[in-house]
N, C-alpha and C positions, 0 to 999 in steps of 0.2 A: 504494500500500500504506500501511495506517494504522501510522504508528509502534507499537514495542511497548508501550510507555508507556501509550497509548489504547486498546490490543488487551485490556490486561489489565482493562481496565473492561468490557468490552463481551459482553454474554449473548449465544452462539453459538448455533445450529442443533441444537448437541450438549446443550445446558443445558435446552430443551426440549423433548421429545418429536418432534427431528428441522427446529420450524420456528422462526424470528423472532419475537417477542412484538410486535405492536402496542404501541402507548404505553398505550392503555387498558385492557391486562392485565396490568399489572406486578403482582402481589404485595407488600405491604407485611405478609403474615406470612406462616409457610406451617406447617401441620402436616403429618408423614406421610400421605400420600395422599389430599390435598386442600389448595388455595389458597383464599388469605383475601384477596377484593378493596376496593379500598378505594372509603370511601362518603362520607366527608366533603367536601361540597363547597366550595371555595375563593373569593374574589372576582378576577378576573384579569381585563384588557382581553380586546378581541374578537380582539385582533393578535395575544395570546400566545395563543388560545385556538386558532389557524387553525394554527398550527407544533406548539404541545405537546399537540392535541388534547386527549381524554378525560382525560389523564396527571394533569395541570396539576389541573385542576376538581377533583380527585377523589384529592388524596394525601393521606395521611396522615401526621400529626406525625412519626412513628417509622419513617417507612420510608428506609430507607439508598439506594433506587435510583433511578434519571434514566432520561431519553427522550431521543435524540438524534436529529433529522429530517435524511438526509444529503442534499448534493446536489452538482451538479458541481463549483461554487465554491465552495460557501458552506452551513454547516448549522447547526441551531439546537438546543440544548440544554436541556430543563428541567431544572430539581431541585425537589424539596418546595419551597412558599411559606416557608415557618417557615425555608430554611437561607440566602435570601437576596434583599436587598430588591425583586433584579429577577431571579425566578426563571427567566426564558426567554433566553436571551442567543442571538446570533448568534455566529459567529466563520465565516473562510474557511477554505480546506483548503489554507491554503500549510504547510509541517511547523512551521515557530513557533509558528502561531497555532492548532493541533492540541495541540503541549505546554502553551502556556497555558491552552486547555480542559481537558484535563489536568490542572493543578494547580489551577484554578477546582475541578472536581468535586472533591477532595482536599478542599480546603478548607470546601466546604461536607457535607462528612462522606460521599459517597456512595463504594459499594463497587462497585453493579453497574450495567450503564447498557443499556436494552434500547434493541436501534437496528433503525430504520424506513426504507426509502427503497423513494420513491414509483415511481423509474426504475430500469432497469437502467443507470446512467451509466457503468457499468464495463466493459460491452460497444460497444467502438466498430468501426465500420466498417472504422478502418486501425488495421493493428496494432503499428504507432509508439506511437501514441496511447494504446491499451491497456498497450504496456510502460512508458510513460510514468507512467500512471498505476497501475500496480502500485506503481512507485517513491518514489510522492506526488510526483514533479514535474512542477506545473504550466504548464510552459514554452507548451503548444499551446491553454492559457486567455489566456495573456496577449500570444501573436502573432498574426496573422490565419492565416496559412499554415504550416503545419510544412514542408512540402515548399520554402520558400521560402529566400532566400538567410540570414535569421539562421537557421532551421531546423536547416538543414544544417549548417551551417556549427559550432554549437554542440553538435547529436546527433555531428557529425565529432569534436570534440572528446572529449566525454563517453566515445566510444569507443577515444579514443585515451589515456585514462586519467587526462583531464581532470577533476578535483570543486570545484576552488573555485567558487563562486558568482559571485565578483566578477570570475576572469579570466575566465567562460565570459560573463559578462555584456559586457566588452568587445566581444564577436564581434559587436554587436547593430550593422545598419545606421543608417546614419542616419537612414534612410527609415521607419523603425521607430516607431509611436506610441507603443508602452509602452517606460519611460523604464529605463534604467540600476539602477537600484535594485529595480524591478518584474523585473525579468526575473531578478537575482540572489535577490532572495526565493524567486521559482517554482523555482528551482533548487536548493532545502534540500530534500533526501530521503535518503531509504535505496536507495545503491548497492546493490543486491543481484545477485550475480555470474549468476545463471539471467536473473534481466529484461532486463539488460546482454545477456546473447545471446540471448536475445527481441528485443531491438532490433538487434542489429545484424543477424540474420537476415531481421527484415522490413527494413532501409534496404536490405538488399541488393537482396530481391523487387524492393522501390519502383524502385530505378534500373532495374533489369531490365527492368522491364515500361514505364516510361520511354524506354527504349532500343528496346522493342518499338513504342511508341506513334509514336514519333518515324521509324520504319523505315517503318512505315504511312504516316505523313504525306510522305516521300518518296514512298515508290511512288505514291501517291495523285496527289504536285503533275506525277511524269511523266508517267502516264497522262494529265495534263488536258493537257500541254503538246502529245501528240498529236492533238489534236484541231484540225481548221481555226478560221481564225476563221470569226465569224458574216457575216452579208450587211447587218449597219445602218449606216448611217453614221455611228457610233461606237464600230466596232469594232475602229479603229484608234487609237484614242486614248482608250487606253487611261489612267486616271488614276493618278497617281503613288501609293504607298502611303502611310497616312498616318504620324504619329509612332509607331515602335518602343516595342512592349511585352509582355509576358509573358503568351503567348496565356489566356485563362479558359476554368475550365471545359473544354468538350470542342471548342476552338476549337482549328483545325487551323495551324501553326508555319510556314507561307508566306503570300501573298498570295494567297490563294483567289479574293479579291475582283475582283482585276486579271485571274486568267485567268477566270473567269466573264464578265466583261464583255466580254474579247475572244470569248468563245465566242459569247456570244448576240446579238451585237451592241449591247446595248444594259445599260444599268446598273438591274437590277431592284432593287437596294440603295437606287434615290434615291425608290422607292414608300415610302409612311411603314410602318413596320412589317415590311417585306420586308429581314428581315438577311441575312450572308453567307451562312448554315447555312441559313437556309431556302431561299434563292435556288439552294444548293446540295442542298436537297432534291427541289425541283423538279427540275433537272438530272439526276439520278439516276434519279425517278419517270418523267416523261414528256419527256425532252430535250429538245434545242431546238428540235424540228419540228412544231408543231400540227396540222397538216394534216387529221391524221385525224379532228379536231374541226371541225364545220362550221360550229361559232358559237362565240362567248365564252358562249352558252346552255348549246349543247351540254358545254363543256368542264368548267362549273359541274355540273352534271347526273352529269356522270360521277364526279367528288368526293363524289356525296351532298349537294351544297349549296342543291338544290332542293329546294321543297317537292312531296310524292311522293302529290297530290289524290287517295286514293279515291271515286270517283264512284257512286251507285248511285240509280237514279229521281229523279235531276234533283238528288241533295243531296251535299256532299259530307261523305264518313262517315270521313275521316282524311285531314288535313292535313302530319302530319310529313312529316320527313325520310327516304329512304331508312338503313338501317343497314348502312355501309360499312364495310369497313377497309383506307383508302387511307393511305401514309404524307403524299402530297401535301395530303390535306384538315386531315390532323390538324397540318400545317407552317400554311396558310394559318388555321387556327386558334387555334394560338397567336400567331401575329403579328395576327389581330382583339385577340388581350386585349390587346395590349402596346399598344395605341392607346385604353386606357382614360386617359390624362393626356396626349396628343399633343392641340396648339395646330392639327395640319392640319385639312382639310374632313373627311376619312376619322377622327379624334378626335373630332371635335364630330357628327358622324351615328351612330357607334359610343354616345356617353353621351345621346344622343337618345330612342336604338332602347331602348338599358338602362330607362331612365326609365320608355319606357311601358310594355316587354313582359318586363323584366327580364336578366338578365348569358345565361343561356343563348340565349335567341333573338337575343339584341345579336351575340354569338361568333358564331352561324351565319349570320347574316345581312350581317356585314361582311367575315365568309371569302368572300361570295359576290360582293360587290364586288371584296375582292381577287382572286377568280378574273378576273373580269372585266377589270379592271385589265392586270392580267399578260398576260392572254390576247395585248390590242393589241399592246403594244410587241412582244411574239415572234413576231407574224404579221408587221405590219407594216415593223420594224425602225427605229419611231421610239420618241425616248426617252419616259422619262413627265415631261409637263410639270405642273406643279401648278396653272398660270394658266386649265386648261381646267376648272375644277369654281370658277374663280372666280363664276361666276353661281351653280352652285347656294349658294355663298357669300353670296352677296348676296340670296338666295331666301329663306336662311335667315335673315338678321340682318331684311330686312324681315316676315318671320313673326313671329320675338320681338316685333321693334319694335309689330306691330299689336297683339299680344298683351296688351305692357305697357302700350299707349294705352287699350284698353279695360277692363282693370282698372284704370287711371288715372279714368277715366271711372266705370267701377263707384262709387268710392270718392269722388265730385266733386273728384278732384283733375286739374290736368291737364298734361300733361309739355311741356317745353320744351327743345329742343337748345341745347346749348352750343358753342359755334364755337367751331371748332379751331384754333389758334394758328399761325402759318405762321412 
């Protein structure tokens, strides 16, 4: 919420005919029943010109009003050129530097200030954040997580009828990037008693539903515990978890990873790009018994990952893909993008594929290696080794290699190895 201060500058919804004024309709005169726009154009950079648009270009000496561009952080204000030498000014939306835009317009003589914003920033997802920002504090600008330990821990206070800045700012983890003085800034607003249970209404939700998430991920880690293990020969050895930390995202608050591997016998996690949630989408999709697929062909085919030949007098008259909607295909496809910067063989054949036929046929066609992939190790119940695609490795470097000899050659230059240092 805008302080009152800044409220009282600001032309509402009610001032004209129901909407917000653009910066390029302000009136700098007005007679009954008709505006007088202004036409005199100003000299301004290209940088003021991008924030106070039309506003800026086109005021006039005599006009008392301003254009303010708002935004989540940070908003920019003009005033007429004639009231000051740097008519566009920035300021953030901590409540300080709100009063001192404030007294800035004051001073450069304006009455009314018509405001523009390009987002709905006011509309958020969680509605922490929203009561948050009714308040003007911008505590969840300046932490990564509101839900997280200074979060809490400082909305806990707030609620418990905490206002200082500086002792809610103490609560801040160590672990915290934004420093002690940044977090008490964010914390200058207007308490107002409705937003305060606005907020403490939604932290309730949030635990609630927290609590529900977390019920989920129990039931969920039982149900896998009943399950046999698999028949690989490492599906008893099972690997240890790795370092504890604060599941992301919609990552589930056990070892998932651990009882997957006992399931299936084999660690589909150590395929590059094949994470826990995907490995665990598979499971879900078509469990751990292939059978009913007669090939790693077959299995592709059934995902939609083949290409789907129209054939008619000898040509063919469509090439795509079938149009599926498997959750299996659409898992084996985001884990193709996420091997757009992977160092492995399945990285460098992924930004190969990109190169010549571009990022969608690259995605469908490295999801069809990963079918592939996957397919073995769950039929057979061995692990995935990476040393077995070391030839096509070496297939690859010497393709480059001939490559850049014959543009070497193109050019009458010619290349020479450098011997590797032992």
């Amino acid at each position: 919420m805008v302080p009152d201060r800044v409220l009282g500058f600001l032309v509402t919804a009610a001032d004209v005919v129901g909407w917000p004024i653009p910066f390029g309709r302000v009136p700098c005169s007005h007679a009954p029943g008709r505006l007088a726009w202004p036409r005199r154009r100003c000299h301004v950079s290209k940088a003021e010109q991008v924030h106070a648009g039309p506003f800026v270009t086109g005021a006039h000496h005599r006009c008392q009003r301003g254009g303010i561009d708002i935004g989540a952080t940070e908003i920019y204000i003009a005033v007429p050129p004639d009231r000051d030498v740097q008519p566009v000014r920035k300021f953030t939306t901590f409540t300080e530097d709100l009063i001192a835009a404030t007294d800035w317009l004051v001073r450069c003589g304006v009455k009314t200030v018509a405001m523009e914003s390009t987002g709905v920033y006011w509309i958020h997802l969680q509605h922490m954040q929203k009561a948050l920002d009714q308040m003007n504090l911008q505590l969840h600008h300046v932490i990564s997580d509101l839900g997280g330990k200074t979060g809490k821990a400082i909305v806990d206070a707030i609620l418990s009828g905490e206002r200082d800045p500086q002792t809610l700012a103490k609560l801040r983890d160590p672990r915290t990037h934004a420093t002690e003085q940044t977090i008490a800034k964010s914390l200058v607003g207007d308490y107002r008693r409705e937003h305060l249970f606005t907020l403490r209404q939604s932290l309730t939700a949030y635990r609630q539903h927290a609590e529900l998430i977390a019920a989920c991920d129990r039931e969920i880690e039982q149900l896998l515990q009943e399950f046999s293990s698999g028949d690989g020969p490492g599906a008893e050895v099972v690997p240890a978890r790795k370092l504890s930390r604060k599941p992301r995202h919609n990552e589930m608050d056990f070892d998932l990873r651990g009882h997957l591997h006992r399931i299936f016998g084999v660690d589909l996690t150590a395929i590059p790009g094949i994470k826990t949630l995907t490995a665990h989408t598979l499971f879900t999709e078509v469990g751990r018994d292939l059978s009913a697929f007669r090939s790693a062909a077959a299995f592709a085919s059934w995902m939609g990952l083949c290409p789907d030949n129209r054939v008619s007098g000898g040509k063919i008259l469509r090439a795509k893909t079938r149009s599926v909607n498997n959750r299996a295909a659409k898992a084996l496809r985001l884990a193709a993008q996420t091997l757009s910067r992977s160092n492995s063989w399945l990285g460098q054949s992924y930004r190969r594929i990109r190169a010549k036929l571009g990022a969608p046929k690259a995605i469908t066609a490295t999801a069809h290696k990963l079918a592939r992939i996957v397919y073995h190790p769950l039929t057979t119940g061995q692990a995935y080794d990476e040393s077995v695609f070391a030839q096509q490795e070496a297939q690859n470097k010497q393709r480059n290699e001939n490559r850049l000899r014959q543009q070497a050659r193109r050019l009458a230059f010619e290349l020479t190895q450098i011997p590797t240092e032992v």
